[in-house]
ChimeraX commands (.cxc) that place a marker at each C-alpha (Angstrom):
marker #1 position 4.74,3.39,4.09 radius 0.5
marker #1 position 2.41,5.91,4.12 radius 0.5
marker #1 position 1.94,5.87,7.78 radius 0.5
marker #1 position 5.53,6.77,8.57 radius 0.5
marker #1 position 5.50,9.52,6.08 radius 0.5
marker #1 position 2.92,11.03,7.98 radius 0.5
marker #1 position 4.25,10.15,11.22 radius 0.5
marker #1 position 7.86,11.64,9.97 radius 0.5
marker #1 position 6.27,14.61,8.57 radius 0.5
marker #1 position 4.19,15.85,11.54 radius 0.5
marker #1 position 7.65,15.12,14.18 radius 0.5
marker #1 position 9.21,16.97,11.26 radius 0.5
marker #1 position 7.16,20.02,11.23 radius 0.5
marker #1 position 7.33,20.01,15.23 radius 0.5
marker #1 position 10.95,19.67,15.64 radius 0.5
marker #1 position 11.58,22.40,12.89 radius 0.5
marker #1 position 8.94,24.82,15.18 radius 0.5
marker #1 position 10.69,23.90,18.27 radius 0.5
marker #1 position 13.93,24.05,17.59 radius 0.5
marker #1 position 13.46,27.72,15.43 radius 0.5
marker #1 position 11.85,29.35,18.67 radius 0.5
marker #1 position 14.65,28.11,20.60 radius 0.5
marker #1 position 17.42,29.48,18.45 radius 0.5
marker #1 position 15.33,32.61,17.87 radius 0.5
marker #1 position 13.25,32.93,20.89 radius 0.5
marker #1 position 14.75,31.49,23.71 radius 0.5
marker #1 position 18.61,31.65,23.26 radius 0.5
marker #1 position 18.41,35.75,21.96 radius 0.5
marker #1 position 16.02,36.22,25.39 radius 0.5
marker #1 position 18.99,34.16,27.46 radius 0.5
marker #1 position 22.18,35.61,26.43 radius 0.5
marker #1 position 21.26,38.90,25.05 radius 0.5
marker #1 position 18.70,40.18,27.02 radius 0.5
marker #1 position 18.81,40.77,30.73 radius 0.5
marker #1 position 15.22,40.21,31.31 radius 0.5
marker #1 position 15.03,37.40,34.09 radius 0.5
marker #1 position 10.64,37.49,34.04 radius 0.5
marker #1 position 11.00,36.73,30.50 radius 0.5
marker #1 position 13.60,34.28,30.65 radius 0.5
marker #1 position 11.16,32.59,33.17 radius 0.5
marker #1 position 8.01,32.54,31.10 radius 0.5
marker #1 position 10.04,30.72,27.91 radius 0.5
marker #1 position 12.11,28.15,30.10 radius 0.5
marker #1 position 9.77,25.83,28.67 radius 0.5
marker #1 position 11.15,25.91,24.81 radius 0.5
marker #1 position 14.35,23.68,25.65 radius 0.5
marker #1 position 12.65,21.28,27.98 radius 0.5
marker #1 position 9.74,20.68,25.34 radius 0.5
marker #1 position 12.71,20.41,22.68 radius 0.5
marker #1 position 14.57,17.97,24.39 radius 0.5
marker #1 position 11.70,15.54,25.12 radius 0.5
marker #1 position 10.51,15.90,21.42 radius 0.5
marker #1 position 14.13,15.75,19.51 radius 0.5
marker #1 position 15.03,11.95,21.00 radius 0.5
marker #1 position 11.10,11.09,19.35 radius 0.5
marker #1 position 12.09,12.69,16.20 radius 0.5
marker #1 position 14.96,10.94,15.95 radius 0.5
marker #1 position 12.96,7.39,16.56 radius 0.5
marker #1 position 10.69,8.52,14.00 radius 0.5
marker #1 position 13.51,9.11,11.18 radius 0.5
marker #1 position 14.87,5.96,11.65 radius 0.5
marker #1 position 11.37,4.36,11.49 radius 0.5
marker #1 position 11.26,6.06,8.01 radius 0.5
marker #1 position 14.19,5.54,6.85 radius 0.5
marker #1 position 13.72,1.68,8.03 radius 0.5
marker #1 position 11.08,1.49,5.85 radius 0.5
marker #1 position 12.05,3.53,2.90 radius 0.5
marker #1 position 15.60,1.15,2.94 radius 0.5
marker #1 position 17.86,4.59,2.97 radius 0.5
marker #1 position 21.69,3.97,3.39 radius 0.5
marker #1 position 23.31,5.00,6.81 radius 0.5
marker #1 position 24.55,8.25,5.45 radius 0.5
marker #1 position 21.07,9.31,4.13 radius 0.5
marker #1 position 19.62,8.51,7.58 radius 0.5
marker #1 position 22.56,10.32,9.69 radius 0.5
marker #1 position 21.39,13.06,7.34 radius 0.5
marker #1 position 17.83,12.97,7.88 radius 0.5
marker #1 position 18.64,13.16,11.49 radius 0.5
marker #1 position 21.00,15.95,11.67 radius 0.5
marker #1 position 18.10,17.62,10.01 radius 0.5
marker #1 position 16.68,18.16,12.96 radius 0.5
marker #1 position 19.61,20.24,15.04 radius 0.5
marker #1 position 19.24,23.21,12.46 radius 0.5
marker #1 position 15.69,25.34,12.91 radius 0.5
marker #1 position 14.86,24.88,9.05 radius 0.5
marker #1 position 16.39,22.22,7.78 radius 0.5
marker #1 position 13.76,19.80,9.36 radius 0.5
marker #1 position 11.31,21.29,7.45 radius 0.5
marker #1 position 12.71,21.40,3.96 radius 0.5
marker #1 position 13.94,17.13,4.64 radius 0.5
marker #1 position 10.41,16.99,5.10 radius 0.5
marker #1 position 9.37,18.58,2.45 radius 0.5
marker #1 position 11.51,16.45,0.29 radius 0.5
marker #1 position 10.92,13.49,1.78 radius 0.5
marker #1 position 6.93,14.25,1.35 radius 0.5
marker #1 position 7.59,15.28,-2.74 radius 0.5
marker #1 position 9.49,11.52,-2.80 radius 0.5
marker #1 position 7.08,9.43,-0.83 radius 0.5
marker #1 position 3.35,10.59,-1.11 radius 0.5
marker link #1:1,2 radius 0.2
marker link #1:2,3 radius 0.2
marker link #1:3,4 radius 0.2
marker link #1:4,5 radius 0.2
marker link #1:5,6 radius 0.2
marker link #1:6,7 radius 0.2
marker link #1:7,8 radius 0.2
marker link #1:8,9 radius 0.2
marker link #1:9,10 radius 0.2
marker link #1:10,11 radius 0.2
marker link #1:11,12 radius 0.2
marker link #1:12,13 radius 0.2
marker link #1:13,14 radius 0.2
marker link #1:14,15 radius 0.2
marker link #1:15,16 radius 0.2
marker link #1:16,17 radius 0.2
marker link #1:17,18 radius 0.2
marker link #1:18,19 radius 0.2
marker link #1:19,20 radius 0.2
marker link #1:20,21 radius 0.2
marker link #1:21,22 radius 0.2
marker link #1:22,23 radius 0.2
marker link #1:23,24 radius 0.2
marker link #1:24,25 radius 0.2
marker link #1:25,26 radius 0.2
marker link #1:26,27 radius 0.2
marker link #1:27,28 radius 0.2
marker link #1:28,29 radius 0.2
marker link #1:29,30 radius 0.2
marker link #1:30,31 radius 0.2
marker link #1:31,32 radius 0.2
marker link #1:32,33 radius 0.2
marker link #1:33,34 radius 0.2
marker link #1:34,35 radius 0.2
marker link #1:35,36 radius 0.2
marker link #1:36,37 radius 0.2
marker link #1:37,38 radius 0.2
marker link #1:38,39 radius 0.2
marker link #1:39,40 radius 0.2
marker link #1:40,41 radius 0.2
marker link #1:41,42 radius 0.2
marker link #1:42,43 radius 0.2
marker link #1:43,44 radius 0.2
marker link #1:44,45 radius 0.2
marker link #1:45,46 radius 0.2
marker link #1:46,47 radius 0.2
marker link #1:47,48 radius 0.2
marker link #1:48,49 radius 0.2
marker link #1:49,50 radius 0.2
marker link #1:50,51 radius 0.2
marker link #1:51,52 radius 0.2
marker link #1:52,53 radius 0.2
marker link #1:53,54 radius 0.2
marker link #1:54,55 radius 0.2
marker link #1:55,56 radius 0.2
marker link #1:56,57 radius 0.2
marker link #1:57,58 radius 0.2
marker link #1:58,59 radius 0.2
marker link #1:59,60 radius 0.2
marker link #1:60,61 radius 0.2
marker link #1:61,62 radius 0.2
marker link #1:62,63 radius 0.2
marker link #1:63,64 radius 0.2
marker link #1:64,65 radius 0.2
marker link #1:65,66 radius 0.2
marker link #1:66,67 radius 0.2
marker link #1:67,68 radius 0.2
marker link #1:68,69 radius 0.2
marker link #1:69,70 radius 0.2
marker link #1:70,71 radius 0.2
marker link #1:71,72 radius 0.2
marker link #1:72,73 radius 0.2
marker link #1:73,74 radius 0.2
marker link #1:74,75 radius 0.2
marker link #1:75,76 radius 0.2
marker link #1:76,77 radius 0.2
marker link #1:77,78 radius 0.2
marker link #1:78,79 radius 0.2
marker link #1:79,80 radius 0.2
marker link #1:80,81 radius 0.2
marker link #1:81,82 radius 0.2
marker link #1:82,83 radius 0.2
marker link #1:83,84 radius 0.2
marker link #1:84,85 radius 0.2
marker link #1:85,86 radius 0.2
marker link #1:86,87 radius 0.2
marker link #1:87,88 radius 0.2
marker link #1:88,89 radius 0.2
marker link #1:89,90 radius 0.2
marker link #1:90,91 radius 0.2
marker link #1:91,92 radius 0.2
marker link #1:92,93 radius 0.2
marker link #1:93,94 radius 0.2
marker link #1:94,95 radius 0.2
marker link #1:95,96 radius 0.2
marker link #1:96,97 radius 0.2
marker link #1:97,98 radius 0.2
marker link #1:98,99 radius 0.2
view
């Protein structure tokens, strides 16, 4: 058990970082800012974000697998990860709960 806390909490922490620099890095720079060099040197935040979301989705369920978490709890713990801080404080709590 404790190796899919870990494994939850480090996609945890790196899907909350990725997905806050693309809502407030990469999406102000796109549609606010008319600064196409820019725009260039960040394309990377939503390709990294989109490769890393699907594996911290895996990992969730893994988790919640283990830990025996209803379906609701789990759709939960995976929604988690589409708002830039709310990955963070599931892992947090799920950390305080399991370790």
């Amino acid at each position: 058990m404790k190796s899919a806390v870990l494994r939850f909490r480090i996609m945890a922490i790196i899907a909350g970082v990725m997905s806050l620099l693309l809502w407030f890095v990469y999406m102000p720079v796109k549609y606010l800012f008319d600064a196409p060099s820019l725009h260039d040197a960040i394309i990377w935040i939503p390709m990294v974000h989109g490769y890393l979301y699907p594996l911290y989705i895996l990992t969730a369920i893994s988790f919640a697998f283990k830990a025996r978490w209803p379906l609701m709890k789990v759709l939960g713990l995976i929604l988690a990860g589409t708002l830039p801080v709310a990955s963070l404080i599931a892992e947090r709590r799920v950390v305080r709960d399991y370790s």
